[in-house]
N, C-alpha and C positions, 0 to 999 in steps of 0.2 A: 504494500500500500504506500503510496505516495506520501509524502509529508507525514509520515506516521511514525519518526523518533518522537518518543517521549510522551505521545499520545495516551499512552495508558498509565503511565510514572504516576508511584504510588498504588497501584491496584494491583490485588490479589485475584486471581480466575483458577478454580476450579475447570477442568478437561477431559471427560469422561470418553473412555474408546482414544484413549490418546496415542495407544499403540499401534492406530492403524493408519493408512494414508491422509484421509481428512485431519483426523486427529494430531499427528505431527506435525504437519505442516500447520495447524491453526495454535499449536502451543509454539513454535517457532515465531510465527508473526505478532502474536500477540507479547511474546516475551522482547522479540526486538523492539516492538513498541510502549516496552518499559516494566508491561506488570510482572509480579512474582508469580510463575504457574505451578499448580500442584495436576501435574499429567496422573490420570485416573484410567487404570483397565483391569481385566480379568489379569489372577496370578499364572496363568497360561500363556500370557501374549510375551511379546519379547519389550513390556514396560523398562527394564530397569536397562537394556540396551540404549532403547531410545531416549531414555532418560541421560546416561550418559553423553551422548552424540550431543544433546540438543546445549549440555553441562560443558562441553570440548569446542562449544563454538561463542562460549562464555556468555550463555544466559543464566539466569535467576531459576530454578526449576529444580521441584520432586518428583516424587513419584509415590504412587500409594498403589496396592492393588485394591476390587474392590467389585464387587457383585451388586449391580444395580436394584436386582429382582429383591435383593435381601435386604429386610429394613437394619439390621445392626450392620452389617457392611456399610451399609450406607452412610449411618448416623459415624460410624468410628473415621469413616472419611473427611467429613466433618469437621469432628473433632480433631484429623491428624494436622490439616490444613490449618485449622486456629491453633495447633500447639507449633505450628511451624511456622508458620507469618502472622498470626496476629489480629487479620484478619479476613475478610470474605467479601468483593467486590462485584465478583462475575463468575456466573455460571455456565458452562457450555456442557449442554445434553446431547453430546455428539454418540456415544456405544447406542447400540441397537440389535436384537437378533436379525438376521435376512438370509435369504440365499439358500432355504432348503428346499431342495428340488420337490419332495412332498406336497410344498406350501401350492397349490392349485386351485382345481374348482371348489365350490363349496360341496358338491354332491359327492366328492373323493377326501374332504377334510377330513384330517384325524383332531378329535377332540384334544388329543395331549398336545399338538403340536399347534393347533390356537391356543391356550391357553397358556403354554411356553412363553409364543412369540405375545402375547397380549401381556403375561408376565413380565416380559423385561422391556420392551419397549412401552407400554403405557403404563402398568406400575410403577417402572423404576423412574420413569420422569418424573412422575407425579413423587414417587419418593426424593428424589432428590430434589426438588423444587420444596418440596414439604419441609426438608431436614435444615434445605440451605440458607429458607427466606428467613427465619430467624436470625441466622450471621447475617445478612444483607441489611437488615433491618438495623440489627446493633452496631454497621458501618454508616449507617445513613441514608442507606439503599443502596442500590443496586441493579443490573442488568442481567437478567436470562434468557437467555438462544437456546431453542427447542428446534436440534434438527430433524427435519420430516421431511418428505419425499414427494415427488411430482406423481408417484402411485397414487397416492390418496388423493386426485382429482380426477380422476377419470377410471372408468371399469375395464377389467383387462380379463386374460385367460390364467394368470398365474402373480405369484405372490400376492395371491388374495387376502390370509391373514396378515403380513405385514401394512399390506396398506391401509387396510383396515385398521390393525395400530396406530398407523401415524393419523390416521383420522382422525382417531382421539389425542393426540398427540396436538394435531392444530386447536382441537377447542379448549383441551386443556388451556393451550395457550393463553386465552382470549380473557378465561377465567381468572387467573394468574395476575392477567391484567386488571381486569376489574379488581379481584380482591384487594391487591397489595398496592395500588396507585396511593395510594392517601398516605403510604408507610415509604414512598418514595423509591419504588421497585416496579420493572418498568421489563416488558418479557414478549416475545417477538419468535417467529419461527420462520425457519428456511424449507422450501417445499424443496429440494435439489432435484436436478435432472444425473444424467447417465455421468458419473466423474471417473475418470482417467487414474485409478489407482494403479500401482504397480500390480494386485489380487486380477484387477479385472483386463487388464491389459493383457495378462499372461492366460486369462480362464477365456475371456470371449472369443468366440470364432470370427475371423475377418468378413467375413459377409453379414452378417449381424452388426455387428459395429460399424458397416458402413450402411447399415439401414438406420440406425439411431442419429450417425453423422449427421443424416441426409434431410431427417427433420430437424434437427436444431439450427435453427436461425441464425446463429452465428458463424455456421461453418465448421464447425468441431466442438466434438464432448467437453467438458467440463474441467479443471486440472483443481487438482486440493488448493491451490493457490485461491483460486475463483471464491472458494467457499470461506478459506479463512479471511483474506481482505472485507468479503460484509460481515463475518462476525466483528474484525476487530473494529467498525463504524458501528456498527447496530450495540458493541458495548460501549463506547467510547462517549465522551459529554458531545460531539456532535450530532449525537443523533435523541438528543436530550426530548424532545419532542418527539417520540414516535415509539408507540406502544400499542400491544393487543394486536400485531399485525402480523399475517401469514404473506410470506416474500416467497415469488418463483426465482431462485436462483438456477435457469436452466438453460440460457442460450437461446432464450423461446421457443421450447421445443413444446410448449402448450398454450403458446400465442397465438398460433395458426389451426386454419382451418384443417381438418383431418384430410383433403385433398390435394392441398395447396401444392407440397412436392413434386405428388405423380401426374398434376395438372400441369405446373410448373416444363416438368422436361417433356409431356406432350406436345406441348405448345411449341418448347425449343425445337421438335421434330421437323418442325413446320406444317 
């Protein structure tokens, strides 16, 4: 992000799923823009690596491990953040379950595997927006980004219960906003499009990825950069006025009409 030393100087942020593409890359930006980060993931991910790296390029950063789904995980993450900086400025609900091929029609859902994926991605928001608003509150307030997905705006054939999480995922949002405005906490969600992780670069097949290219309005998928530059505005006093808001962060791949592309190169045919 441009003009963005010092942007955050003085703030503590919380980064949950920070072991993974998105996630490093928005405790990277956000620490070069000043604040202390406490990088938050599962004790499976390679956290304390990236914690390192992000530590060797001389940022301010921990690392906690930490089970969203689980209310004492949660709450100890909390606490690990207050006994290490002091305090609690910003939130980022970036970890989420996704990606299990199971996840499909509704007429083929397995009950355990909604209730997983409803477990950790709407639970664990809601819990850590529960755990956190109280430290944001005893800062003065505070900013939380709930990331969610360009899934939950339109009906598809597959990742059904994910989207269906992040659905609730955007109202929570909204809720979030209403309750805590008066307490000076201010909470905003990112619908994201198709991003260019190193997971998904190496997992998608080249034909696929050029059909996802092909609608996005900008010309190409998304890069973790895209994603962590609006969080680090959407937490930052410039964006002091803007709350309760679900953001397409996707290249406008849900700006256009659902013909637009293949009408698009008909027409090029002459």
């Amino acid at each position: 992000m441009s003009n963005s030393e010092g942007l955050l100087s003085g703030k503590v942020a919380i980064i949950s799923g920070a072991a993974g593409g998105v996630g490093i890359e928005t405790s990277r930006v956000l620490a070069q823009a000043g604040a202390r980060v406490m990088l938050a993931d599962l004790a499976t991910s390679k956290l304390d690596s990236v914690v390192e790296q992000l530590r060797g390029e001389g940022l301010d950063v921990a690392g906690q491990t930490v089970d969203i789904a689980n209310e004492a995980s949660v709450k100890a993450l909390i606490q690990a953040t207050l006994d290490k900086f002091g305090r609690l400025d910003i939130l980022d609900n970036n970890a989420a379950s996704q990606g299990q091929r199971e996840d499909g029609v509704i007429g083929d859902m397995s009950v355990e595997l909604w209730d997983h994926i409803m477990g950790v991605n709407a639970r664990g928001a809601m819990l850590m927006c529960k755990h956190a608003i109280p430290a944001l509150i005893a800062a003065g307030g505070g900013s939380i980004i709930n990331i969610s997905s360009g899934t939950s705006l339109a009906g598809d054939f597959y990742a059904t219960a994910y989207a269906c999480s992040k659905g609730a995922v955007n109202t929570l949002t909204k809720y979030v906003a209403t309750q805590y405005a008066a307490q000076g906490i201010r909470c905003n969600a990112l619908t994201l499009g198709l991003i260019g992780t190193p997971i998904l670069k190496q997992a998608m097949p080249a034909p696929m990825l050029d059909i996802f290219t092909r609608h996005h309005m900008a010309g190409r998928i998304g890069e973790p950069a895209d994603v962590a530059n609006m969080v680090a505005f959407l937490v930052s006093d410039r964006s002091a006025w803007i709350t309760g808001q679900v953001y397409s962060v996707d290249g406008g791949f849900y700006a256009h009409t659902p013909t637009t592309v293949q009408v698009t190169n008909l027409m090029a045919q002459g």
